[in-house]
N, C-alpha and C positions, 0 to 999 in steps of 0.2 A: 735142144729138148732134153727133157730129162732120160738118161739111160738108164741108170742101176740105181736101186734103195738098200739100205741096210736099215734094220730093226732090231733091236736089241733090249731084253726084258731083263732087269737085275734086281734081287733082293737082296740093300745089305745090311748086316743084325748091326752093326751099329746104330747107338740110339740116335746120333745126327740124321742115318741113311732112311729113306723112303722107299716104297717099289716105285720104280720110275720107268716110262719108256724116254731112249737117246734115240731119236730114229736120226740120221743123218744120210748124206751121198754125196757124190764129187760133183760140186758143182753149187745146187741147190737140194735142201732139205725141206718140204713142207708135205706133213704127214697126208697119204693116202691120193699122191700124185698129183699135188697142190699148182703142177705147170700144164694147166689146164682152164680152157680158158670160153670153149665152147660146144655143146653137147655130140658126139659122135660115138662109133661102138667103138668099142674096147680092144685090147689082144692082151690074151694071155703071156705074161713071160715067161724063160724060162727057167727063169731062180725065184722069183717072185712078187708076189703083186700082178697089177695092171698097166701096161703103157699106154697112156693116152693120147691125146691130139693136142698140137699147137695153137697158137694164139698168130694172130696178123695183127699189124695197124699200130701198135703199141710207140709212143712216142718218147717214155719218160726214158730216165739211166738204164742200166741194165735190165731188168726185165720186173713184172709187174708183180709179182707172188716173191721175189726173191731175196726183199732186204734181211739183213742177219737179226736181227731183236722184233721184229714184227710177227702177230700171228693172222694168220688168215681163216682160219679153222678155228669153231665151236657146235658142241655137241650139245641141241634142243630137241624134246621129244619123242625119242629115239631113232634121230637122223642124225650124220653129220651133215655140217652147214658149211660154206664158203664165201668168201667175197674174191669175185675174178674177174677179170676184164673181158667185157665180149665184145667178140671184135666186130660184130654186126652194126653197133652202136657208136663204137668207141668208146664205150662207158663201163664203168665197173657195175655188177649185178650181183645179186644173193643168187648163189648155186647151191642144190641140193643132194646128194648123193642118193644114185639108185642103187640099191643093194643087190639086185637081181642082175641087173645088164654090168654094175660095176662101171658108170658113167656120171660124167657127172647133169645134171639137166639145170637148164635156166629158168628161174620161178619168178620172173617178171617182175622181181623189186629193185630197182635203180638206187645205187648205195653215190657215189662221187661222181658225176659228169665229167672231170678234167679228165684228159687224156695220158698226161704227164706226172697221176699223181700216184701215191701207196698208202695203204694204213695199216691201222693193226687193232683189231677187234676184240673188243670183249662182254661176254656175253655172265649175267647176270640171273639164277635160275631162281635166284626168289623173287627177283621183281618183274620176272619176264621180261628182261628191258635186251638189246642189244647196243650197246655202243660201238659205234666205229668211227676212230680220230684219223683223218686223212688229211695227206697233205701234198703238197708239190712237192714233186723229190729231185733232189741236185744230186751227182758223184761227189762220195767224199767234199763234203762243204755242207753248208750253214750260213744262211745273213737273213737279214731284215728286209723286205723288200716292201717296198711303195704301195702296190695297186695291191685291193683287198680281194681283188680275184684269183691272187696265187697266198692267201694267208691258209694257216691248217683251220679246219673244222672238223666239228664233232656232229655226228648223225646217229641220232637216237631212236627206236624205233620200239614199238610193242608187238606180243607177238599173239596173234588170237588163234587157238589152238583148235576152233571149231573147222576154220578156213586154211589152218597149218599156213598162216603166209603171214609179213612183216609190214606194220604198218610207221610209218614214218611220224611220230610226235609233232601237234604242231610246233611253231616256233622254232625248227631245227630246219635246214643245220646252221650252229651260232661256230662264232669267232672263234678261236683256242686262243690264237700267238699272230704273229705280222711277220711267219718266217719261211721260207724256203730250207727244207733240212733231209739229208741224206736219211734218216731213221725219226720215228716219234713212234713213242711206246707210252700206252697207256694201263690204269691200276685205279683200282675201288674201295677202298677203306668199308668192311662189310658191317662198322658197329658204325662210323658217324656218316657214312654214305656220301663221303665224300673225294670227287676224282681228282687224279692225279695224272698230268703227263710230263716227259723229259726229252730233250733232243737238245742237240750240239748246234752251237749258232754261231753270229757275230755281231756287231751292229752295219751302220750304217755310212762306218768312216770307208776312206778307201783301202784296197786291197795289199796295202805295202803296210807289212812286218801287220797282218789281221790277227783279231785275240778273238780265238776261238775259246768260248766258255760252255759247260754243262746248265743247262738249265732247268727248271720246274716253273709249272702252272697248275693253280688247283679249282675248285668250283665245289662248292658249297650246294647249288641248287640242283642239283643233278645233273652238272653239263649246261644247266639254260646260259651261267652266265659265267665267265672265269676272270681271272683276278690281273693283275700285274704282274708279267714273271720274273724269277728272283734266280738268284744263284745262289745253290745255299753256301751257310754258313757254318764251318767246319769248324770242329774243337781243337783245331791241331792249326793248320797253314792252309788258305787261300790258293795257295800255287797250286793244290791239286785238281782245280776245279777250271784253270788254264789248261788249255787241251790242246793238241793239235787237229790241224788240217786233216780229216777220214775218222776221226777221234769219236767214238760210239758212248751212251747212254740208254742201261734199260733202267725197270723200275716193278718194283712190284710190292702188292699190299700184304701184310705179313704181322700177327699178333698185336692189331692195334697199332702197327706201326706201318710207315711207306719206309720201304730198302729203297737204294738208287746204287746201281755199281757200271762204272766205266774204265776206259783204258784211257794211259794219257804216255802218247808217243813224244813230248817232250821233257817230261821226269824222268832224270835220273839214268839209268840205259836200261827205261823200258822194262825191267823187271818186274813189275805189280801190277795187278788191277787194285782199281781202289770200290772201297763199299761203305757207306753210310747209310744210319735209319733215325728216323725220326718221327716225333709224335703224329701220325697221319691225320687227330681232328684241326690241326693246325699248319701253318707256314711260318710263323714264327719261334725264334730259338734257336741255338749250337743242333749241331749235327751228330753222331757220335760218328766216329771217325776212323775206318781202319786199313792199310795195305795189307794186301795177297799177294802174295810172295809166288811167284811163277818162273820156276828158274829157267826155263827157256825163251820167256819173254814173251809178255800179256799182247794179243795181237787186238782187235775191237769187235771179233765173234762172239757175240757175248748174249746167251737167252737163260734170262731166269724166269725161277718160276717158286710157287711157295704154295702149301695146304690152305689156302684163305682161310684161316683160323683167327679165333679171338685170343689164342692164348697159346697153341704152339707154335712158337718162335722159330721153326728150320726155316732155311732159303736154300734152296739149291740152282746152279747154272753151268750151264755148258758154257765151256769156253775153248777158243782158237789157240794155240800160243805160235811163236814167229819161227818154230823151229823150219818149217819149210821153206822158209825165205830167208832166214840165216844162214843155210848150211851145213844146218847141224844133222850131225851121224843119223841114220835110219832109224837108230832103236828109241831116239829121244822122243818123247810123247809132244805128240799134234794135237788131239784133242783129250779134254779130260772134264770130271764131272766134280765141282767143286760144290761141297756143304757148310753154313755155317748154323748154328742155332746163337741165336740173338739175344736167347734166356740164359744160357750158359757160358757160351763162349765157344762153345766144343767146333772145330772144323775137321773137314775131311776133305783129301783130293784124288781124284782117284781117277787113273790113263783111260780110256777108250782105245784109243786108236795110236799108231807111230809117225814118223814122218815117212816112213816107207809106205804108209796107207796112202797118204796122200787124200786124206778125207777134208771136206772143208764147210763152213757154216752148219754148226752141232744146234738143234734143237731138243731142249725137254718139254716132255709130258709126263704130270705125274698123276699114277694109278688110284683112284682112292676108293674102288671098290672092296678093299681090304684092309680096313684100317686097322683091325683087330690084331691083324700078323706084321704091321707095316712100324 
């Protein structure tokens, strides 16, 4: 269960930096006690927040709120919202937050049936829409599999604000990919409205000397139908997009462009994550193409996130590096918050935490009630 949270609110005057919250904690991080799973009271802690109640039943890898690039949490209304698994069902459900009890309750909209699976939601406040891309989740791994009852799907849904409850679009949920994958993270291009997801796969040879690769799928119609997936096409070299085995990919929509940035635990020693952007009303074309440089060595915690802007180009993402599992001295940085702006060039990285923290899976959220000071 979840024990301890940390929250952490920074303004930095550089023009790369954002006000951001980092919330993270040892173990799993998902803002506002995301290991939560079905409705019961509350306890106060005594540093802070709420501890809540556990989940039974859960079948998939680790645990069902937990993977590193996935979000579960979006703010409609003036609620937060959830996707969690209730264990009554075995099903995943939209949870609501009660502001008074500080629980969370179940609002009777069934998001994914499988037992075994995760996603990572996002929610859309001008078209009212919510998307959530789920899929059957493996440990560390990725492949192609056969039967289209474990492929990812996407679940779209409207939200009628008379009734505050989510209604599921007909037609959905459709196809995404044919894949069973550790992570899928998905992104919305806010000028040609067009989605975007990525997750680490393989095909369908057998499991000796497997070529794990980064992938993308996009859809034009709003999720109804999605395309071929590709790997992109990088300005520089192909090898970076060979990944290994546990090897993560998020993604995010950003100045008219889709970012994509992953770790790859077979290049080089591990030193960089890599990050490319690309024209988001399309899938084809070069990629623009860059390594970050992470001298303690890029681990696959990796959650971005960007202003959905038409035209300011920051990305910002929390990232892991392998200092805890290398060895390396206490003071060396475990987690840190890395910037880049895609219109200039300009980067920023900047520590969080040590290896002495011993902190692990860094989520951001960024503040944009302030954009005036921001």
């Amino acid at each position: 269960m979840l024990q301890t949270q940390q929250a952490v609110r920074a303004t930095r005057n550089s023009s790369v930096a954002r006000r951001f919250i980092l919330s993270m904690c040892t173990g799993l991080i998902l803002m506002l006690s995301l290991w939560l799973m079905v409705s019961a009271d509350s306890t106060p802690l005594s540093v802070v927040g709420y501890l809540d109640f556990s989940y039974q039943g859960w079948d998939g890898p680790g645990s069902p709120t937990g993977e590193k690039q996935e979000s579960k949490l979006w703010w409609n209304d003036g609620f937060w919202w959830a996707s969690m698994f209730n264990s009554s069902s075995s099903t995943f459900h939209i949870y609501r937050l009660n502001w008074g009890t500080h629980t969370w309750e179940d609002w009777g909209v069934e998001l994914d049936d499988r037992i075994d699976s995760k996603a990572d939601v996002l929610w859309d406040d001008t078209a009212k829409k919510l998307y959530v891309a789920s899929h059957v989740a493996v440990q560390s791994d990725g492949e192609v599999v056969a039967t289209d009852v474990n492929w990812a799907r996407l679940y779209r849904f409207s939200y009628d604000a008379g009734a505050q409850t989510y209604m599921l679009d007909d037609g959905f949920p459709v196809k995404m990919n044919q894949d069973k994958s550790e992570s899928l993270v998905l992104a919305k291009d806010p000028t040609s409205g067009r989605l975007w997801i990525t997750w680490v796969s393989r095909g369908l040879t057998p499991k000796i000397n497997p070529d794990y690769r980064v992938f993308l799928n996009s859809s034009t119609d709003d999720g109804a139908s999605w395309g071929t997936p590709i790997v992109p096409t990088l300005n520089v070299t192909a090898t970076a997009v060979h990944v290994g085995r546990g090897d993560s990919s998020a993604i995010v929509a950003v100045a008219n462009k889709v970012a994509i940035m992953w770790n790859n635990s077979i290049s080089n020693t591990n030193q960089t994550l890599h990050f490319a952007y690309h024209d988001a009303s399309t899938d084809v074309g070069n990629w623009t193409h860059q390594q970050v440089a992470v001298p303690e060595g890029a681990d696959d915690h990796i959650s971005v996130k960007s202003l959905q802007s038409t035209t300011d180009g920051k990305v910002f993402a929390g990232i892991k590096t392998t200092a805890v599992t290398s060895g390396s001295p206490p003071e060396q940085t475990l987690i840190a918050l890395f910037g880049i702006d895609i219109n200039t060039g300009q980067k920023i990285m900047r520590r969080y935490s040590t290896n002495y923290d011993k902190d692990t899976r860094p989520m951001v959220m960024i503040d944009l009630g302030d954009k005036a000071n921001t």
